[in-house]
C-alpha angles and dihedrals in degrees: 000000000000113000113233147105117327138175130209108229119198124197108220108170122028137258098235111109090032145109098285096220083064083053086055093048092051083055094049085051094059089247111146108165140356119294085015103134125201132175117237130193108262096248133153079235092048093046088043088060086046091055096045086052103034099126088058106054142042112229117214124207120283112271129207 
């Protein structure tokens, strides 16, 4: 793995009654159901998909 920033993401309300292509970003993410947390390398591309789904998950800070 490369070592760098990363941030834990976590998906607290779900994707269902929104736009589909936010249900796909929570997949790209990693994210599967809700309070599931995953860490994610710290991108422009990474933080692009947490801005499309915001109202969906919780960030946590930046680690490492």
């Amino acid at each position: 793995k490369k070592a760098g920033p990363t941030l834990r993401v976590t998906q607290v309300k779900s994707g269902i009654g929104f736009d589909k292509q936010q249900s796909v970003t929570l997949r790209g993410l990693g994210l599967r159901r809700l309070n599931h947390t995953v860490e994610v390398p710290d991108t422009d591309g990474i933080r692009g998909m947490l801005l499309k789904v915001r109202h969906l998950v919780v960030v946590d800070g930046a680690k490492g």
